[in-house]
N, C-alpha and C positions, 0 to 999 in steps of 0.2 A: 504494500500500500504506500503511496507515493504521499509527500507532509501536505500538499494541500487536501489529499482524498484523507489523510489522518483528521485534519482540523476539523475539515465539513463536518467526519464523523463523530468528532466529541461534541461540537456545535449543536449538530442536530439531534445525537442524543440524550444533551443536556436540557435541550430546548421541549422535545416531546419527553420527557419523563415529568418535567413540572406539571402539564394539565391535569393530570390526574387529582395531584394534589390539590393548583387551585379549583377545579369543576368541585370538590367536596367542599369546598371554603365559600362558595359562589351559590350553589343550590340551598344553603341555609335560608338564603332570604331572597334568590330569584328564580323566576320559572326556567325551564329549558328555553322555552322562545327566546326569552328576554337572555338568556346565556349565550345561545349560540350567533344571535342577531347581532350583540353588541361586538361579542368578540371577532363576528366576517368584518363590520363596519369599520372596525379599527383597521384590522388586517388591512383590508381593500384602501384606505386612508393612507396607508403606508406604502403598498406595493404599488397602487396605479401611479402614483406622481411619477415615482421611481420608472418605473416602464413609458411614462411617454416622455419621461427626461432623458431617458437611452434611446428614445424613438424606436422600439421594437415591439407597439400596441399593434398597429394594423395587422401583421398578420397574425394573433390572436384573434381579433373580431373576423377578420377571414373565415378560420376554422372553427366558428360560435360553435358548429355540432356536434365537434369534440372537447369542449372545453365545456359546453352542459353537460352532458355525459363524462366528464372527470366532475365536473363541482358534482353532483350527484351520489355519487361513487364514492368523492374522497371527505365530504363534508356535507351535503342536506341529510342522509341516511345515517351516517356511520356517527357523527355529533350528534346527533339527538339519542340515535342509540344509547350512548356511552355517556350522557349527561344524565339521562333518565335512569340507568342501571345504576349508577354512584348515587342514588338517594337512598340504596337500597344497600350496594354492597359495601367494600373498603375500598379506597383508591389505589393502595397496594396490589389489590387482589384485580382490580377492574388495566392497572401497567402490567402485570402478568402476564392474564391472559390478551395482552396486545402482544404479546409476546408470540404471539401462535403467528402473525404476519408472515414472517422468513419462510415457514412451511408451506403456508397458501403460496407464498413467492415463487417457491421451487418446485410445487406443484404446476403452478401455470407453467413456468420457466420449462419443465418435462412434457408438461400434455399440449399445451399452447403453442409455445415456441419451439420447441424441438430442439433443444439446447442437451447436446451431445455431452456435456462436460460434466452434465450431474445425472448422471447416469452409472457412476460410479458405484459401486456394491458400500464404501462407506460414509459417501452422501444417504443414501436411501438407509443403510441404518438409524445413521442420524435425523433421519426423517419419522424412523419409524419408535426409535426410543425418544426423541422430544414430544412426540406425541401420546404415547405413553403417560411423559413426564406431567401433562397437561391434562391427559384422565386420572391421573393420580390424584393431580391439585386439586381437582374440581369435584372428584367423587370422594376424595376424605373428608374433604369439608363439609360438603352436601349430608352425607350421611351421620355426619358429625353435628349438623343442625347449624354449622357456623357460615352459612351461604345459599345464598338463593339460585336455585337453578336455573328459573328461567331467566332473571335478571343477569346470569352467569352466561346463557346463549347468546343474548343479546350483544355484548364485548364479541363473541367471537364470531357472529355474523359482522360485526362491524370492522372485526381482522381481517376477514375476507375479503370485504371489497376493501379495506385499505391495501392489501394487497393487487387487486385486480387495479385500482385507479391509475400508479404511474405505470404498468403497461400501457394505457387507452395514449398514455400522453407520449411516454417513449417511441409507441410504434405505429402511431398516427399522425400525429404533430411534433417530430423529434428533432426539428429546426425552433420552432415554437419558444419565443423565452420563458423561462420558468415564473419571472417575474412577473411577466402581462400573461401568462396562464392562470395563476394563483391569485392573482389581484383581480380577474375578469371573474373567475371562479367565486370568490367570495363576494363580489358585487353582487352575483345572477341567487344565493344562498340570501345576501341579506336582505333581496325582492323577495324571495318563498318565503322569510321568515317575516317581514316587516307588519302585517297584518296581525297576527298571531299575538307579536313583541307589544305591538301599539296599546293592544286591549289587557296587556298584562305589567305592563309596566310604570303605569304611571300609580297603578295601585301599591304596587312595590315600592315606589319612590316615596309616597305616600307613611309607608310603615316603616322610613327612615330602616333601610337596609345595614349593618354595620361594615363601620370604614376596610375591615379586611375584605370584605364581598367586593367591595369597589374595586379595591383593587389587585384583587382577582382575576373581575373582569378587563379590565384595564393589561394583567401579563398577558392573557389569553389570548387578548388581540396581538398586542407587539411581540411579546416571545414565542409564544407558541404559534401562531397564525403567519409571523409576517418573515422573522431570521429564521423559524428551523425548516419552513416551506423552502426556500431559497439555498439554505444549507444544504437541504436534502437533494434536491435536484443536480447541484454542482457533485455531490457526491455519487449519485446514479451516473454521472456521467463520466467519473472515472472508474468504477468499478462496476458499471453494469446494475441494471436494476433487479435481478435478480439476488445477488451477493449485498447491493445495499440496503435491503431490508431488516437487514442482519442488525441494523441501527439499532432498533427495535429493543437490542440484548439488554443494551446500556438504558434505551430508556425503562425499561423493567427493572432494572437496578437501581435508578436514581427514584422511579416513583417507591419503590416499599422503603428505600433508605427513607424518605421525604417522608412517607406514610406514618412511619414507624419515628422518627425523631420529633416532627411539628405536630401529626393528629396521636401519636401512642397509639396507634393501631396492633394489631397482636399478630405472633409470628405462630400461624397454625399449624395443628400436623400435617396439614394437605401441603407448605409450600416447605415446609424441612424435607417433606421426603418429595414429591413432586416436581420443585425446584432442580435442584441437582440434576435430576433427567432432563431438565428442557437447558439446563444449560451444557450438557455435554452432548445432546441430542444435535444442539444449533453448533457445538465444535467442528464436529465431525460432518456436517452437514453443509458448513459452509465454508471449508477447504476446499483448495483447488486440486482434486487428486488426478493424478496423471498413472494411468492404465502402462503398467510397464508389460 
């Protein structure tokens, strides 16, 4: 991995391991609407300037049909999902299982794209022990009464298309800037969300929400929506979007570190023994092995 593909990747797994935490910090006192709204509006406040001060907006609006279908995919489904689940489960628990991403990755990466190179007998171990590792987590807990199942699907339907989204953008639009992708993307998110936010927010402002929820909302925009989108895509494109999913490990690690030091959330038997398999799962999986 080459120091700029190293940076992206600390960036951007620095950057996506926070949300977890603030989404839990945020749902105290605001709706999902009003969560995911505020947080595209930032987002898009920051990235579009950016993109027409590079002058690389037009062809974005070019390709509007892939870039609704990325915003879709990477953020009106997959954020609501995953904001609605953290009222129910931990934040820890809800960076985990986004953890499952790299798998969905190398699944498309195998059936999708036909990418010869993870085809290797211990890639696909590693395929098949992080997954494992992730019925572990999910079914100790569950039947330990410390999680909720279906709110537990919910995270990993929303792994899946975060996995499928930067394919759509890679191998459709893969001239397309990342910037006026993700900035048009969150404009067209805080249209679907805008109605929804309007009727639910000014109630909320109302019941004087606490200054941590502010801003909460407030990183979710800039950190998480606007540097790790931009990180991430500079980083797909040195290592391929398949192996950069991989991001994903660190952000699983920075959210329970987050979880466990700011909310004292609990370290269950589902992620001592579950854990360990999806991190040695995603080792092995995300090597580059070469077939001697």
């Amino acid at each position: 991995m080459s120091r700029r593909a190293l940076l992206m990747f600390l960036i951007a797994g620095t950057a996506w391991g926070m949300p977890y935490l603030f989404i839990k910090i945020a749902v105290e006192d605001f709706s999902t609407w009003t969560i995911v709204f505020v947080r595209v509006v930032i987002g898009a406040a920051v990235l579009i300037p950016i993109a027409i001060k590079r002058d690389v907006w037009k062809p974005a609006l070019k390709a509007w049909p892939w870039v609704l279908a990325y915003a879709v995919l990477e953020m009106v489904v997959p954020w609501f999902l995953i904001t609605e689940a953290e009222r129910v489960i931990n934040s820890g628990l809800a960076g985990l299982l986004v953890a499952t991403v790299p798998f969905f990755g190398l699944l498309i990466g195998l059936l999708y794209q036909k990418d010869k190179t993870l085809m290797h007998p211990k890639t696909l171990i590693g395929l098949v022990v992080g997954f494992a590792g992730v019925i572990l987590l999910v079914g100790i807990d569950a039947l330990s009464g410390n999680t909720s199942l279906p709110h537990v699907f919910m995270v990993i339907a929303a792994a899946a298309l975060y996995a499928i989204a930067p394919v759509v953008v890679s191998t459709k639009i893969p001239n397309v800037s990342a910037v006026a992708v993700n900035g048009m993307a969150m404009a067209i998110v805080a249209v679907v969300y805008a109605i929804p936010a309007a009727f639910s927010l000014p109630k909320e402002i109302a019941a004087e929400p606490h200054i941590e929820s502010w801003f909460a909302l407030i990183a979710l925009g800039v950190i998480c929506s606007s540097i790790a989108f931009v990180a991430f895509f500079a980083l797909m494109k040195e290592i391929g979007n398949s192996r950069a999913t991989l991001v994903t490990y660190m952000n699983m690690a920075v959210a329970v570190l987050l979880g466990i030091l700011i909310l004292a959330e609990p370290i269950t038997a589902g992620i001592l023994i579950g854990f360990p398999l999806v991190l040695i799962g995603s080792y092995f999986a995300s090597r580059r092995h070469v077939k001697k």
